[in-house]
Backbone atoms as SQL, in Angstrom:
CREATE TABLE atoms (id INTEGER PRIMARY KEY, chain TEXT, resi INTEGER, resn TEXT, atom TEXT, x REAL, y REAL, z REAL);
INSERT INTO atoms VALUES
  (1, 'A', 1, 'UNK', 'N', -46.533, -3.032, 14.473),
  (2, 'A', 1, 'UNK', 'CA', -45.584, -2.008, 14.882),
  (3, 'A', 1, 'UNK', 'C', -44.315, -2.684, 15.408),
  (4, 'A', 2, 'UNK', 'N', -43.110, -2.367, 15.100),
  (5, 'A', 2, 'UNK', 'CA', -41.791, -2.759, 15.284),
  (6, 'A', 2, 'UNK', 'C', -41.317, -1.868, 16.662),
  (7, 'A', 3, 'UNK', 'N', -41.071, -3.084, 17.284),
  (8, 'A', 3, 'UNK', 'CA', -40.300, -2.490, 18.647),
  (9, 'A', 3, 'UNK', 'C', -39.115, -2.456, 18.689),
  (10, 'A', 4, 'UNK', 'N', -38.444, -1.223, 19.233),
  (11, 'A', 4, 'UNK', 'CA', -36.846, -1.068, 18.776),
  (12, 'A', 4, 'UNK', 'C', -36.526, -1.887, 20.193),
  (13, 'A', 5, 'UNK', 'N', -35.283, -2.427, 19.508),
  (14, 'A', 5, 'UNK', 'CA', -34.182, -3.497, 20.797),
  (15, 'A', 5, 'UNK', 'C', -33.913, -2.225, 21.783),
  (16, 'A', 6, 'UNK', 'N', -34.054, -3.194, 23.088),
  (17, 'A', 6, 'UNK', 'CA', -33.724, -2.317, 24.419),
  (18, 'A', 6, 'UNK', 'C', -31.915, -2.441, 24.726),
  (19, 'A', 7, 'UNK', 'N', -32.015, -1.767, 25.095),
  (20, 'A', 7, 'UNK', 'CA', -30.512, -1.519, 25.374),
  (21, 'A', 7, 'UNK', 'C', -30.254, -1.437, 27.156),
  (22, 'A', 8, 'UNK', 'N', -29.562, -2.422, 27.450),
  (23, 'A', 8, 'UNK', 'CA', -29.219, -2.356, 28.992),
  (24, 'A', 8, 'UNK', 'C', -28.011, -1.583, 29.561),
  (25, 'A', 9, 'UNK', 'N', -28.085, -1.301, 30.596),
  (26, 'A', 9, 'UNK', 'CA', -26.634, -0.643, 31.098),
  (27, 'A', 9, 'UNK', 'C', -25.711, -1.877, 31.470),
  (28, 'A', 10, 'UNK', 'N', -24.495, -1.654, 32.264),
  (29, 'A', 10, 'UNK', 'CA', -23.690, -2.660, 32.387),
  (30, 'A', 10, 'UNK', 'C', -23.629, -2.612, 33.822),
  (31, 'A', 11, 'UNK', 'N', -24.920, -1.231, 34.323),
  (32, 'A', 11, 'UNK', 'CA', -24.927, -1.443, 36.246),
  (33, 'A', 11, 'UNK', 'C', -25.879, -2.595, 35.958),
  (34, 'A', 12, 'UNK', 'N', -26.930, -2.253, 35.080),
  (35, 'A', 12, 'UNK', 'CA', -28.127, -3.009, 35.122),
  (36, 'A', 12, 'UNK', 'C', -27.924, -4.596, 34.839),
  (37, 'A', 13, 'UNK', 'N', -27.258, -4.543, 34.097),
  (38, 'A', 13, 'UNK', 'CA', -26.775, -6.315, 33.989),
  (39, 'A', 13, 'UNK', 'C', -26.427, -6.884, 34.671),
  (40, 'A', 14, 'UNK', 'N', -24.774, -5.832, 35.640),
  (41, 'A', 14, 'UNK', 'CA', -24.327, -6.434, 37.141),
  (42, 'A', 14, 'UNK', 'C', -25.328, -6.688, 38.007),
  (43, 'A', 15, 'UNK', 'N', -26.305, -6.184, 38.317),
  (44, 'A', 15, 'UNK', 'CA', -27.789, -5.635, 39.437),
  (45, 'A', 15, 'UNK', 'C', -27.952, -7.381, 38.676),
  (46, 'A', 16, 'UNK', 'N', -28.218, -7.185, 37.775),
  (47, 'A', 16, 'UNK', 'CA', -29.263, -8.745, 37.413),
  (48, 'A', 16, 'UNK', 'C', -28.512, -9.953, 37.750),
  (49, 'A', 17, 'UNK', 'N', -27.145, -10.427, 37.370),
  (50, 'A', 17, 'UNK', 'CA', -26.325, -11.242, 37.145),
  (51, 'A', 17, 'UNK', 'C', -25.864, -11.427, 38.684),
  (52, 'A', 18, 'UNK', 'N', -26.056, -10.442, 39.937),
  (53, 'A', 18, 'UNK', 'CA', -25.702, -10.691, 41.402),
  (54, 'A', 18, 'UNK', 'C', -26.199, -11.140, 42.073),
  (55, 'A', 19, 'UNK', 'N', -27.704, -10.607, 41.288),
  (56, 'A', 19, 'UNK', 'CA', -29.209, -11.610, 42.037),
  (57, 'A', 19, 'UNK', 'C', -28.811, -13.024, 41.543),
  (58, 'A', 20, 'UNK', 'N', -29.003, -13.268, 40.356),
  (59, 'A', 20, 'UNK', 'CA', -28.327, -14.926, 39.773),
  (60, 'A', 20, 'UNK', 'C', -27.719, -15.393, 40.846),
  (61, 'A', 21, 'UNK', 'N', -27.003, -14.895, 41.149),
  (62, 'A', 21, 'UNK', 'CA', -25.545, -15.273, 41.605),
  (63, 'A', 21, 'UNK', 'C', -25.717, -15.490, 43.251),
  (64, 'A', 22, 'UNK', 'N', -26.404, -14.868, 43.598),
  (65, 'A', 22, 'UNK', 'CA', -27.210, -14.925, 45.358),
  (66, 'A', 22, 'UNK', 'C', -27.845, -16.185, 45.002),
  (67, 'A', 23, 'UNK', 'N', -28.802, -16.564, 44.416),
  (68, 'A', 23, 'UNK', 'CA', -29.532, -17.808, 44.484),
  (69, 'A', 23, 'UNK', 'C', -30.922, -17.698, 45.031),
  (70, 'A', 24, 'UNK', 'N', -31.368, -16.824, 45.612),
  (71, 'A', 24, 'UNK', 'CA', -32.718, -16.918, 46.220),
  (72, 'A', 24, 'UNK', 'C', -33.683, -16.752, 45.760),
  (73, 'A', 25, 'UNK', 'N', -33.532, -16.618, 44.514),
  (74, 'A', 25, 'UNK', 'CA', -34.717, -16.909, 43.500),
  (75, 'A', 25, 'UNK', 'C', -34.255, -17.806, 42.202),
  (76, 'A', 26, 'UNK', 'N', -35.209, -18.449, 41.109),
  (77, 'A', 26, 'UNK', 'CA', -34.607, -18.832, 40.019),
  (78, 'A', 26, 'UNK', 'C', -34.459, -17.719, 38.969),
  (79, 'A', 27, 'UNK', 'N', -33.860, -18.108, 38.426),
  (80, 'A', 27, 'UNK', 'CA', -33.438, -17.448, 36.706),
  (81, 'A', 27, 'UNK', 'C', -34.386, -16.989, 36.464),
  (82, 'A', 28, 'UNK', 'N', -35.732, -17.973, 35.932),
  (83, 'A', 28, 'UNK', 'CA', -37.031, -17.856, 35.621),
  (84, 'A', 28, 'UNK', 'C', -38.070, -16.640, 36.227),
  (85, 'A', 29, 'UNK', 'N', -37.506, -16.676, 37.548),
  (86, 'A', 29, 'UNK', 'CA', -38.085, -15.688, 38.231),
  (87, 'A', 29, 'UNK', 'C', -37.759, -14.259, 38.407),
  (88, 'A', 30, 'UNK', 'N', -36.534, -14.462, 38.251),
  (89, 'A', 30, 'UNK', 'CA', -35.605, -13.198, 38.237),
  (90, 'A', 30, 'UNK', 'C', -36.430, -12.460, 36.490),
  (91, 'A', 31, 'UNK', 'N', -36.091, -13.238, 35.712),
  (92, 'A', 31, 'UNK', 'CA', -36.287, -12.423, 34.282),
  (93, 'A', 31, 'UNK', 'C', -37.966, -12.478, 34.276),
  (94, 'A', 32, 'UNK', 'N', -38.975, -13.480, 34.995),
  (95, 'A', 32, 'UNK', 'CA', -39.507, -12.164, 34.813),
  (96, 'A', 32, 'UNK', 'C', -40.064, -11.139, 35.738),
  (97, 'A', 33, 'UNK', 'N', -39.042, -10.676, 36.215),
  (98, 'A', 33, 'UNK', 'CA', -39.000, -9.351, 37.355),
  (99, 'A', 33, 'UNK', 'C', -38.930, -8.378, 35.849),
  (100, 'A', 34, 'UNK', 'N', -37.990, -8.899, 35.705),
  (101, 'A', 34, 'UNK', 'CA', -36.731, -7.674, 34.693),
  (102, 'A', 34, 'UNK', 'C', -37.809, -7.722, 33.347),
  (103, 'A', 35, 'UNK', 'N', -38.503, -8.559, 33.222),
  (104, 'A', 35, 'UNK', 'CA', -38.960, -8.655, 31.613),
  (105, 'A', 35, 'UNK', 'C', -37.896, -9.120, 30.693),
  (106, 'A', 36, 'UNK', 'N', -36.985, -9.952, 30.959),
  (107, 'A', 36, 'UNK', 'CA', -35.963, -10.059, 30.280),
  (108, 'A', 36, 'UNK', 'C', -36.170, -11.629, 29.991),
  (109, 'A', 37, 'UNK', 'N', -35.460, -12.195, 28.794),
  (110, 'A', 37, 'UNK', 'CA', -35.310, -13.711, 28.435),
  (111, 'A', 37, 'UNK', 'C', -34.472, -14.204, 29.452),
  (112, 'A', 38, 'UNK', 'N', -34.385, -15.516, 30.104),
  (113, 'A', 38, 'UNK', 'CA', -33.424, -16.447, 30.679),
  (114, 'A', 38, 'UNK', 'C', -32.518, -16.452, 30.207),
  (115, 'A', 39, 'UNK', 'N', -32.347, -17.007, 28.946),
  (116, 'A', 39, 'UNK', 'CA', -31.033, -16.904, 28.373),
  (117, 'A', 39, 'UNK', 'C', -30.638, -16.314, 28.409),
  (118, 'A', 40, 'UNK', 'N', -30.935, -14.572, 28.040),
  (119, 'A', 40, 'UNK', 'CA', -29.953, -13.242, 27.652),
  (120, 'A', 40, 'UNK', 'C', -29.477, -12.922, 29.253),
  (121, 'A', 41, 'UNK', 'N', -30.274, -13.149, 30.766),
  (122, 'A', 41, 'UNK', 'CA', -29.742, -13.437, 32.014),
  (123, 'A', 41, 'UNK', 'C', -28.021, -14.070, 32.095),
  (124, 'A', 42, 'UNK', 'N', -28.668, -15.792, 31.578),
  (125, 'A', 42, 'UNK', 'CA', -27.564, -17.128, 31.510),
  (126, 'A', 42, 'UNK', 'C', -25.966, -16.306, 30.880),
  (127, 'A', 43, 'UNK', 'N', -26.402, -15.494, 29.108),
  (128, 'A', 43, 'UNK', 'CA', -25.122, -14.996, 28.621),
  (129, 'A', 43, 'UNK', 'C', -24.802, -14.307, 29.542),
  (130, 'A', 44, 'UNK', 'N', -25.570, -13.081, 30.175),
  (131, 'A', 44, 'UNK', 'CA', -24.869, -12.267, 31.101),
  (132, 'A', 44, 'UNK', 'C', -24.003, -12.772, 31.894),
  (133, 'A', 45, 'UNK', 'N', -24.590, -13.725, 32.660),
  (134, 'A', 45, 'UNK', 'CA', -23.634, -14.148, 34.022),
  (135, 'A', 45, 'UNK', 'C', -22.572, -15.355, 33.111),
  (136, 'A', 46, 'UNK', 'N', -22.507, -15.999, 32.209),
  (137, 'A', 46, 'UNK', 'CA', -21.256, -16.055, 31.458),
  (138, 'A', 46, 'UNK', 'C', -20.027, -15.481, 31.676),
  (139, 'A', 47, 'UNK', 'N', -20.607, -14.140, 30.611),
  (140, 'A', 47, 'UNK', 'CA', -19.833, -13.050, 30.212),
  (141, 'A', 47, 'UNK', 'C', -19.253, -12.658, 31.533),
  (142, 'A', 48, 'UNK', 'N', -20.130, -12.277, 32.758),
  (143, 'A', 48, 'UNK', 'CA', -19.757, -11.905, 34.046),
  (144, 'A', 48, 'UNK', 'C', -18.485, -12.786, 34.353),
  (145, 'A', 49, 'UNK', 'N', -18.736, -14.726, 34.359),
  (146, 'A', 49, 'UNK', 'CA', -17.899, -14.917, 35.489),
  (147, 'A', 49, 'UNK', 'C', -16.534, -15.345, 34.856),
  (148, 'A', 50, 'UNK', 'N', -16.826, -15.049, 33.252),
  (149, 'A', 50, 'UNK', 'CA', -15.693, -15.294, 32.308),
  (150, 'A', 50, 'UNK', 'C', -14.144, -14.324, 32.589),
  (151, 'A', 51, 'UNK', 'N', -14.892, -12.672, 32.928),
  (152, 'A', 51, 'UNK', 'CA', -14.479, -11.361, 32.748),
  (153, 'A', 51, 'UNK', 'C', -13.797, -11.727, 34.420),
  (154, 'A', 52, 'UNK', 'N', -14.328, -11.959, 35.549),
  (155, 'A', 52, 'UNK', 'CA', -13.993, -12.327, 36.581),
  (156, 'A', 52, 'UNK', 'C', -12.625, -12.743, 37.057),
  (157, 'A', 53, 'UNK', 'N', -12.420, -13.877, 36.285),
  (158, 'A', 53, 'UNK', 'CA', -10.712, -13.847, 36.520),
  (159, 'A', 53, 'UNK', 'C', -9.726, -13.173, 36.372),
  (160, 'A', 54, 'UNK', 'N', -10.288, -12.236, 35.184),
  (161, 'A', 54, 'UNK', 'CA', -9.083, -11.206, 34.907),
  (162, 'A', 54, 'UNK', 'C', -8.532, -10.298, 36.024),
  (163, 'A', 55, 'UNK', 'N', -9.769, -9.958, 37.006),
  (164, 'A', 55, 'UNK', 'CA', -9.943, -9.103, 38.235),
  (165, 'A', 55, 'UNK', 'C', -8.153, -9.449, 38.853),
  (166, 'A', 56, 'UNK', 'N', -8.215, -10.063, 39.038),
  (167, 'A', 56, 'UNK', 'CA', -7.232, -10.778, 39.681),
  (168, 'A', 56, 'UNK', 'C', -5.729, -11.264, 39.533),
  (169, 'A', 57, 'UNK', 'N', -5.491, -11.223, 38.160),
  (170, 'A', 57, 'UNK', 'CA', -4.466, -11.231, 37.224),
  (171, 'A', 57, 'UNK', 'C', -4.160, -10.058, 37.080),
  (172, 'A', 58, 'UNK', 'N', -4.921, -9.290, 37.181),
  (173, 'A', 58, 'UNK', 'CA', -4.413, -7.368, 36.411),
  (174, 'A', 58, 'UNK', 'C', -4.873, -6.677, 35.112),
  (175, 'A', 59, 'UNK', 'N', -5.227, -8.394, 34.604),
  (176, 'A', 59, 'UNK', 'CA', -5.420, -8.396, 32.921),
  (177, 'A', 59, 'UNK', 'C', -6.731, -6.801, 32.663),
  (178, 'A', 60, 'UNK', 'N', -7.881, -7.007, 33.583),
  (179, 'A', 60, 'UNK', 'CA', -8.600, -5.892, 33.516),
  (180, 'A', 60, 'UNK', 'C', -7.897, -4.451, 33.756),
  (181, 'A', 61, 'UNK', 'N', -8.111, -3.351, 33.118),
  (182, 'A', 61, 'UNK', 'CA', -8.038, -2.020, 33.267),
  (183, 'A', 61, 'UNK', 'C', -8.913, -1.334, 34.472),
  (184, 'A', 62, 'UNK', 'N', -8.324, -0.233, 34.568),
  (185, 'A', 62, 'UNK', 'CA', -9.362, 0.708, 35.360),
  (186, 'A', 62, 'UNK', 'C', -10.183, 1.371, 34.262),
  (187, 'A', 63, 'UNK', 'N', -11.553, 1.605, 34.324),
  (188, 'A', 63, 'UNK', 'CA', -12.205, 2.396, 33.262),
  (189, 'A', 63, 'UNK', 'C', -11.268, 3.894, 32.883),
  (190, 'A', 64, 'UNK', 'N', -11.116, 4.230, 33.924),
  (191, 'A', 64, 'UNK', 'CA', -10.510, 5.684, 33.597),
  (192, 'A', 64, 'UNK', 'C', -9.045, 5.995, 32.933),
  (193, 'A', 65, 'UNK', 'N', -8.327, 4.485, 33.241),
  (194, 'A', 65, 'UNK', 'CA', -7.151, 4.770, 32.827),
  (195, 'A', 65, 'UNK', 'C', -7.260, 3.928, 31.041),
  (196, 'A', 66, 'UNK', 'N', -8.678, 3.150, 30.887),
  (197, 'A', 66, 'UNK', 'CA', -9.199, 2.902, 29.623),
  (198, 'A', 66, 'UNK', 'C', -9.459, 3.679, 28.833),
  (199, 'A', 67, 'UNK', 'N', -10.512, 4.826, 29.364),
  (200, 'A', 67, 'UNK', 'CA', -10.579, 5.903, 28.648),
  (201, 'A', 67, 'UNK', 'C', -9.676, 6.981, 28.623),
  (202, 'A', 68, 'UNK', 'N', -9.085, 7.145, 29.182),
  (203, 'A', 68, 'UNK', 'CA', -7.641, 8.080, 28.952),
  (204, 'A', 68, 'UNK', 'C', -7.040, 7.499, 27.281),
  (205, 'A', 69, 'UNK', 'N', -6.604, 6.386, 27.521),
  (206, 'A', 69, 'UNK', 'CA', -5.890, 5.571, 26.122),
  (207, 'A', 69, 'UNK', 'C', -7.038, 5.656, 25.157),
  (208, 'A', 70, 'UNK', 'N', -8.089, 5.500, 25.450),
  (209, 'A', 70, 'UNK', 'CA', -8.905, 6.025, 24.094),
  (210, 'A', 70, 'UNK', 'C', -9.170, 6.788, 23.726),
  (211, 'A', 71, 'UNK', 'N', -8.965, 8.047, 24.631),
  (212, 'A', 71, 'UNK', 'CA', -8.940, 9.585, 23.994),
  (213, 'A', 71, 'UNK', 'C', -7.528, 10.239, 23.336),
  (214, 'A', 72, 'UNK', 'N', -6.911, 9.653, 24.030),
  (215, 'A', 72, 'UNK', 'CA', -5.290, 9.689, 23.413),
  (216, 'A', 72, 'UNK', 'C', -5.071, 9.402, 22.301),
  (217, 'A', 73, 'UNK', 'N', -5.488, 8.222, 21.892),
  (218, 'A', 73, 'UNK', 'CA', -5.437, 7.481, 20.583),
  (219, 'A', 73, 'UNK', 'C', -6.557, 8.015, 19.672),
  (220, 'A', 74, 'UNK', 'N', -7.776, 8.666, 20.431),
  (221, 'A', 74, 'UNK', 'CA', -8.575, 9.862, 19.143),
  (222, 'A', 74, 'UNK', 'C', -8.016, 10.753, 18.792),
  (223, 'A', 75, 'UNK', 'N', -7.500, 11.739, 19.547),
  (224, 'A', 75, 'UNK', 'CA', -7.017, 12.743, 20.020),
  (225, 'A', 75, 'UNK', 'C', -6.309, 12.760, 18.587),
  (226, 'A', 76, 'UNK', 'N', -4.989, 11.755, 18.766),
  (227, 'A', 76, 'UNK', 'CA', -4.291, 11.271, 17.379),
  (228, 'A', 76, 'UNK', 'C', -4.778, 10.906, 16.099),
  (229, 'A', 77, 'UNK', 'N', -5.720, 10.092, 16.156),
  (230, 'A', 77, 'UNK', 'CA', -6.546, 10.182, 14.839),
  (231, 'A', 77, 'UNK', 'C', -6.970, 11.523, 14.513),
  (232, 'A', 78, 'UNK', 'N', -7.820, 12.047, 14.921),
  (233, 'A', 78, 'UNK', 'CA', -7.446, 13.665, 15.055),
  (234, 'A', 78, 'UNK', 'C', -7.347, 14.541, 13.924),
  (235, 'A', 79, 'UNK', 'N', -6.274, 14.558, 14.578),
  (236, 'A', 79, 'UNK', 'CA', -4.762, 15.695, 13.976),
  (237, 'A', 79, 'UNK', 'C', -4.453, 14.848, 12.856),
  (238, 'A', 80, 'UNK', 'N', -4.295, 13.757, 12.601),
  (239, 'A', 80, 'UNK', 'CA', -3.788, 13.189, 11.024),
  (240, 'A', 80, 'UNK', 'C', -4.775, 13.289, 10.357),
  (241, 'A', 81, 'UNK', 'N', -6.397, 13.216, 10.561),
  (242, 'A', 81, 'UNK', 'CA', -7.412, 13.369, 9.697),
  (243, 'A', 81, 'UNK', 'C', -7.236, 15.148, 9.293),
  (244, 'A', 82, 'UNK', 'N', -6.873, 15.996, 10.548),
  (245, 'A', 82, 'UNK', 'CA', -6.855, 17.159, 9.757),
  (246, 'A', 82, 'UNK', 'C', -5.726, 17.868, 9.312),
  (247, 'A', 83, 'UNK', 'N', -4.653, 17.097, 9.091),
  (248, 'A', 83, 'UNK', 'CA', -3.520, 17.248, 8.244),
  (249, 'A', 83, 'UNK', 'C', -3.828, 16.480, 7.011),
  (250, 'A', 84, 'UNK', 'N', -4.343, 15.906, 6.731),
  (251, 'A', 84, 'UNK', 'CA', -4.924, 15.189, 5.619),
  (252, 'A', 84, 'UNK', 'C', -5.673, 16.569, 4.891),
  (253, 'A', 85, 'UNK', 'N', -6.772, 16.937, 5.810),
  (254, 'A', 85, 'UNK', 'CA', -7.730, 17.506, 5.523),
  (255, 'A', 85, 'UNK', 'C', -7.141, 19.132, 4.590),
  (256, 'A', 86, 'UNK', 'N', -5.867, 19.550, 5.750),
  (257, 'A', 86, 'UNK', 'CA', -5.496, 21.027, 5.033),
  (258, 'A', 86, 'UNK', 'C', -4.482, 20.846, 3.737),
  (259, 'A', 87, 'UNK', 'N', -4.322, 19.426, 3.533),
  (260, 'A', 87, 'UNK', 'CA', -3.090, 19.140, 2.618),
  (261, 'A', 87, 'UNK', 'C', -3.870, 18.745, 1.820),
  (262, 'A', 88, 'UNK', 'N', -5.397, 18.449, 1.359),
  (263, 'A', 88, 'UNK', 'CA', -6.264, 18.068, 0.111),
  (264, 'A', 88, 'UNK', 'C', -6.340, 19.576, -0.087),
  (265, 'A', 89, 'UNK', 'N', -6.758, 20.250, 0.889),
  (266, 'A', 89, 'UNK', 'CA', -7.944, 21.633, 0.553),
  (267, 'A', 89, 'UNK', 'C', -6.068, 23.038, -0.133),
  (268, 'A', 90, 'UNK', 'N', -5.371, 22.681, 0.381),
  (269, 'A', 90, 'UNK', 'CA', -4.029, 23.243, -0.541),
  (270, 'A', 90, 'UNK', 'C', -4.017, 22.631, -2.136),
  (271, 'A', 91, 'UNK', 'N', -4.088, 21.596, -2.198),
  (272, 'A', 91, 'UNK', 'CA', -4.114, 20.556, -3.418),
  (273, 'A', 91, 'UNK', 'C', -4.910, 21.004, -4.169),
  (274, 'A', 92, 'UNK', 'N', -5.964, 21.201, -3.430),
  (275, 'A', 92, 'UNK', 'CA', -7.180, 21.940, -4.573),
  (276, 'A', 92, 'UNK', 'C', -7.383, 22.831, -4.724),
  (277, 'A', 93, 'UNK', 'N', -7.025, 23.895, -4.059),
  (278, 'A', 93, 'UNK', 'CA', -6.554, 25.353, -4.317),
  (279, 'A', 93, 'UNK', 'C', -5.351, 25.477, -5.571),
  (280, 'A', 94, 'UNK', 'N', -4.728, 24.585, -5.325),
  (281, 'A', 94, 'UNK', 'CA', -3.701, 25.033, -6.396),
  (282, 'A', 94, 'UNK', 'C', -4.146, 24.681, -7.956),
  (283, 'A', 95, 'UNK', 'N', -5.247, 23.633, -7.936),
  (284, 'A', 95, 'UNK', 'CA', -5.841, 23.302, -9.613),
  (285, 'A', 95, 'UNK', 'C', -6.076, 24.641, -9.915),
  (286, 'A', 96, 'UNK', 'N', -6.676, 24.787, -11.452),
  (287, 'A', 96, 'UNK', 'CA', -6.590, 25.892, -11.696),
  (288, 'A', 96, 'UNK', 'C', -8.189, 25.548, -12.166),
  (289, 'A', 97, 'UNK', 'N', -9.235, 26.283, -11.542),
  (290, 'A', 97, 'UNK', 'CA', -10.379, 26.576, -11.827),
  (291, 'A', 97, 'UNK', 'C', -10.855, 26.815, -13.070),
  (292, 'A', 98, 'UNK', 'N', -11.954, 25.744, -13.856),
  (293, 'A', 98, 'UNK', 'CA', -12.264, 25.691, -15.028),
  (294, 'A', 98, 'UNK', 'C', -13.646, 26.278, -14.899),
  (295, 'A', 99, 'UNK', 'N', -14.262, 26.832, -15.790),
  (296, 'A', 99, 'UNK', 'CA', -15.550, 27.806, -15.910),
  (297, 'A', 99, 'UNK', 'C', -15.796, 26.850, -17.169),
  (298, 'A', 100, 'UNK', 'N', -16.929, 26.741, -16.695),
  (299, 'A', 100, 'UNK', 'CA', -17.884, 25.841, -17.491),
  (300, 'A', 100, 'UNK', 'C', -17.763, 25.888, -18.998),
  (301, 'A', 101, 'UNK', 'N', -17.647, 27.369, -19.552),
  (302, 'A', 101, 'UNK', 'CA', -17.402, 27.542, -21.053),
  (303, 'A', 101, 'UNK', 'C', -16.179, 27.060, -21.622),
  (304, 'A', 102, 'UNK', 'N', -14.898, 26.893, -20.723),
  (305, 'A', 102, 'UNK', 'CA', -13.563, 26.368, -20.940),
  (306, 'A', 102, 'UNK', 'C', -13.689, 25.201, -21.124),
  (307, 'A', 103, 'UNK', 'N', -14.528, 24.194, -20.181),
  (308, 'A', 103, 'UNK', 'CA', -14.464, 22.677, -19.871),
  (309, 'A', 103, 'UNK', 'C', -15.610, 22.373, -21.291),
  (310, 'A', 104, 'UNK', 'N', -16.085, 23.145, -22.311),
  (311, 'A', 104, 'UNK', 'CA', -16.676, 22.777, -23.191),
  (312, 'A', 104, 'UNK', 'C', -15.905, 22.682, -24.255),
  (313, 'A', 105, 'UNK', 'N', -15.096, 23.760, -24.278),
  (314, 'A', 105, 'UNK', 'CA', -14.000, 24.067, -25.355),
  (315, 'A', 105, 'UNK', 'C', -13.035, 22.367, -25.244),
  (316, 'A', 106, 'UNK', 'N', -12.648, 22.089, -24.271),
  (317, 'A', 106, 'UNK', 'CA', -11.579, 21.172, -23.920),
  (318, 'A', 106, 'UNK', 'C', -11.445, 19.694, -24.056),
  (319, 'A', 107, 'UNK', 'N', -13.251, 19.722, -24.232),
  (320, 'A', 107, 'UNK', 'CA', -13.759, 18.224, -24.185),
  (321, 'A', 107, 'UNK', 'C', -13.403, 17.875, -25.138),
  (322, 'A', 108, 'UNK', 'N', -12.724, 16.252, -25.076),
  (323, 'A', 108, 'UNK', 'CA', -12.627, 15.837, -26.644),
  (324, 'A', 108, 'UNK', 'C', -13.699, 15.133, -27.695),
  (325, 'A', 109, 'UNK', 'N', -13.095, 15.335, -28.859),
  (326, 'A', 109, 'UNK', 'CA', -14.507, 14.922, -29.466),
  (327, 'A', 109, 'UNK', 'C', -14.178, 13.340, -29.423),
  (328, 'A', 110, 'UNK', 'N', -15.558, 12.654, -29.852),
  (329, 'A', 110, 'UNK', 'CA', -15.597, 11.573, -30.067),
  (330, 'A', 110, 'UNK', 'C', -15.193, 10.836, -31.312),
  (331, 'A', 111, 'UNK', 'N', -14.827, 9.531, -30.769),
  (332, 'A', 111, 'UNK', 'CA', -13.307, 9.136, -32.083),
  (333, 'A', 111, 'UNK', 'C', -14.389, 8.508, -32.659),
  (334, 'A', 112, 'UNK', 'N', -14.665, 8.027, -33.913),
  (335, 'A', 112, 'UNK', 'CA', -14.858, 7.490, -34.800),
  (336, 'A', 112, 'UNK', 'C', -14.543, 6.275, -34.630),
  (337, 'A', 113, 'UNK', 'N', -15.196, 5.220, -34.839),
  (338, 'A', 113, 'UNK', 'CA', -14.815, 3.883, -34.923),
  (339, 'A', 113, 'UNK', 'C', -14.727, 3.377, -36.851),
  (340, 'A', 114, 'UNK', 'N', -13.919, 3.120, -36.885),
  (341, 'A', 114, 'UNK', 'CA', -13.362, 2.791, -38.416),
  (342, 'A', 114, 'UNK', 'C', -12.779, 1.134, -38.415),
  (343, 'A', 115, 'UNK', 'N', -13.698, 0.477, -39.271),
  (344, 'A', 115, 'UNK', 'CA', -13.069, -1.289, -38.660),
  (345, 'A', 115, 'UNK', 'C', -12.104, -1.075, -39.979),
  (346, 'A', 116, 'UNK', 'N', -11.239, -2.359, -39.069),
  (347, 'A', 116, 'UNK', 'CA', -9.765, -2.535, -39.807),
  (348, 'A', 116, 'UNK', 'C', -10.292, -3.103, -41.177),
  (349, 'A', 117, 'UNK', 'N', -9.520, -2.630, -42.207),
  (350, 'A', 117, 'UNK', 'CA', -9.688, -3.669, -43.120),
  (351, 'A', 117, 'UNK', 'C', -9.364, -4.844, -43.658);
């Protein structure tokens, strides 16, 4: 039986990566609290103390003012997918509807192949 990949939160990673980071236990011990690999711990607190400097520079966002700009920028995708959408469904309104007995009449026949002489 196939076990589907677990998926962590990003409180749950911070929670893990602070204990790391306290020291009063090892790695080893910590993951297996969590049931988790050492390593996938080690990337965490990486990733953690990589992301860290930005704190401080500005370079990081506020989540909220993150997701604002990403709803903004859906928001916009949007409206061009459904201006797309009413400018096909006009397009195809305007063909002129073939009934099956017409589209038989219309078909062309098949050419003959005749080699050169």
């Amino acid at each position: 039986m196939k076990r589907s990949r677990r998926k962590f939160s990003s409180n749950f990673k911070t929670k893990v990566v602070l204990e790391v980071l306290k020291e009063r236990e090892t790695v080893q011990q910590i993951a297996a609290r969590y049931e988790i690999h050492p390593n996938q711990i080690s990337m965490w607190k990486r990733q953690f103390l990589d992301g860290a400097e930005g704190v401080f520079n500005g370079d990081v966002k506020a989540p909220e003012k993150r997701s604002e700009e990403e709803q903004a920028k859906l928001y916009k995708k949007i409206g061009q997918l459904q201006v797309e959408v009413d400018f096909l469904k006009k397009a195809w309104a305007r063909t002129e509807p073939v009934s099956q007995a017409q589209a038989g009449q219309r078909r062309a026949r098949p050419v003959e192949y005749i080699p050169a002489v």
